[in-house]
C-alpha positions, 0 to 999 in steps of 0.5 A, spaced: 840 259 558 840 262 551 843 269 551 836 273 551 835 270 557 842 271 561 841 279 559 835 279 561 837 276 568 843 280 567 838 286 566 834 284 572 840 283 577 843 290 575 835 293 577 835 289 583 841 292 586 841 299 584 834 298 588 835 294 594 843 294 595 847 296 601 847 304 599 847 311 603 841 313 600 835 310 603 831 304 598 825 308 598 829 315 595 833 309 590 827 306 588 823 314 587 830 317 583 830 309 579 822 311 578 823 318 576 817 320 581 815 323 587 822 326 589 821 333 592 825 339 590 830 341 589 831 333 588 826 332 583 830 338 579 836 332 578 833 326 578 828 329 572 834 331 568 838 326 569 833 320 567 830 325 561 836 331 560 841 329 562 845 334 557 842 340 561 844 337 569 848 343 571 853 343 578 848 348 580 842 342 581 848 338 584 850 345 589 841 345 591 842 337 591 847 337 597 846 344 600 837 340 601 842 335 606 844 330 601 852 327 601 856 327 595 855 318 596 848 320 597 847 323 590 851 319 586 846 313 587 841 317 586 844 319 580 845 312 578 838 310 580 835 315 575 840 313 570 838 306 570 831 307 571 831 311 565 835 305 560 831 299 563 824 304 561 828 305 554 829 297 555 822 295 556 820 299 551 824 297 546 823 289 547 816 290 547 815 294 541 820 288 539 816 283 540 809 287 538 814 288 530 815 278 531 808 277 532 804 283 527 811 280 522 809 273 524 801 275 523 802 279 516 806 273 513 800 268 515 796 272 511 
């Protein structure tokens, strides 16, 4: 298997188990905190600074996390899912506009 490929499985692997591996928060939550969408308050305010500003997330988000009914554990997947929900949008993205640069690099130099 080439490289591109194994970190692609890789990659493919990390998501699948973030998402439906055994866990405390439930797989729907893991899967809205991965997605970055259609959490409720206050879980939405730490999940949405951790996928987009995670330098502002604060002990204060965290406290109304927890005080809403969620454990410690429970926050913790939460906050990896929202993390690695953002890196593989990042990931995504970054391949896309990777193959989009080979194929117009590819057409301009047949030109």
């Amino acid at each position: 298997m080439p490289d591109d490929d194994k970190l692609r499985a890789a990659h493919r692997a990390l998501v699948d188990r973030v998402q439906n591996g055994e866990g405390r928060a439930a797989a729907e939550q893991r899967a809205r905190a991965f997605s970055n969408d259609g959490l409720s308050p206050p879980l939405d305010a730490l999940i949405g600074k951790v996928a987009t500003r995670p330098t502002q997330v604060t002990e204060a988000d965290f406290a109304a996390a927890k005080a809403s009914g969620f454990s410690e554990d429970q926050l913790f997947e939460l906050v990896i899912c929202a993390a690695v929900g953002q890196s593989a949008r990042l990931y995504e993205a970054g391949l896309a506009a990777l193959a989009e640069a080979t194929v117009d690099g590819r057409q301009d130099n047949a030109t």
